[in-house]
N, C-alpha and C positions, 0 to 999 in steps of 0.2 A: 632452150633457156636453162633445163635441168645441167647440160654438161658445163654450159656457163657458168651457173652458181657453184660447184661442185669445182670448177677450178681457178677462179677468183672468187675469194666472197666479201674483198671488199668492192664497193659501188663504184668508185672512181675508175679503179680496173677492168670493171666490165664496163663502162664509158666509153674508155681512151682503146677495149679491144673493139668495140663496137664500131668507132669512127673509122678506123681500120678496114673491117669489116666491109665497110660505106664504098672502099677503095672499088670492087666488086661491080658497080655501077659501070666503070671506065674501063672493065675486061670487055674483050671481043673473043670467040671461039677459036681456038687454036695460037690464042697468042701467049708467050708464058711469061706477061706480068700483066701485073694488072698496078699501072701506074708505077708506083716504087716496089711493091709487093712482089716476089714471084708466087706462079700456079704450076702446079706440077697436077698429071693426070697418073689418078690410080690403075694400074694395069687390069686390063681385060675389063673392066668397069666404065662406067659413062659417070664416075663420079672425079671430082677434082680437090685439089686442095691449096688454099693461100697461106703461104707463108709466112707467118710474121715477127721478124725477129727481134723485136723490140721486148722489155721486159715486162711485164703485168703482174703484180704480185709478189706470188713466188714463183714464179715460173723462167725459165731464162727464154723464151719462145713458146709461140701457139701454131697451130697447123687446123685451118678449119675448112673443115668437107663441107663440098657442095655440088652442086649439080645445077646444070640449065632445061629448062623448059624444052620437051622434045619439037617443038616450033619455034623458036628463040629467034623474035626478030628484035628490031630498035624495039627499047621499051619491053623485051621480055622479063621474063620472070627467073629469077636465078634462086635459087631454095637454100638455106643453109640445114646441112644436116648433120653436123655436130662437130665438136674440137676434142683436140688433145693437145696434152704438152708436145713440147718441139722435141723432146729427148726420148719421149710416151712410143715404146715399140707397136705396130700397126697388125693387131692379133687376128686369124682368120672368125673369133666370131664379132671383133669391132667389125670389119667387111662386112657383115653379113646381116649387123644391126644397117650400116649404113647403104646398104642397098635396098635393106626393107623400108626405109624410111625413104627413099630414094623413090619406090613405088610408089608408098603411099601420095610424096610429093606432088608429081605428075599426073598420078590418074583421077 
């Protein structure tokens, strides 16, 4: 919620990324959208990312990490673990927040 606040802060925005967000529900493993959304997989990682090109704020696009449940059936758990702007370069120690948090998720 911290990276949420920190890149909309107003309410409505983290609303309408939220609903978004929701989209997440109707992915299946290996498939790269999720409804209108695409998901692209971070390299060498079991983390993934939804694309959302709509505007929020200030931002022209969001890109939010996540990762599924290492037994992910109907009904699993999908974890959100954290965004960035869409144009926001993907720096080796964001990887490395997002994999610790990735652990944490899971275990």
């Amino acid at each position: 919620m911290d990276d949420l606040r920190a890149l909309l802060p107003r309410r409505d925005s983290r609303l309408a990324l939220l609903r978004q967000a929701a989209k997440l529900e109707h992915w299946t493993t290996g498939e790269s959208f999720a409804l209108d959304a695409r998901v692209v997989v971070l390299q060498y990682h079991s983390i993934f990312e939804l694309l959302i090109d709509d505007t929020f704020g200030f931002s022209h696009g969001i890109r939010i990490a996540f990762c599924e449940d290492g037994e992910l059936q109907i009904g699993g758990a999908i974890w959100l673990l954290g965004m960035r702007r869409e144009n926001e370069s993907l720096t080796h120690s964001m990887i490395e927040v997002l994999r610790f948090r990735r652990e944490m998720a899971i275990s």
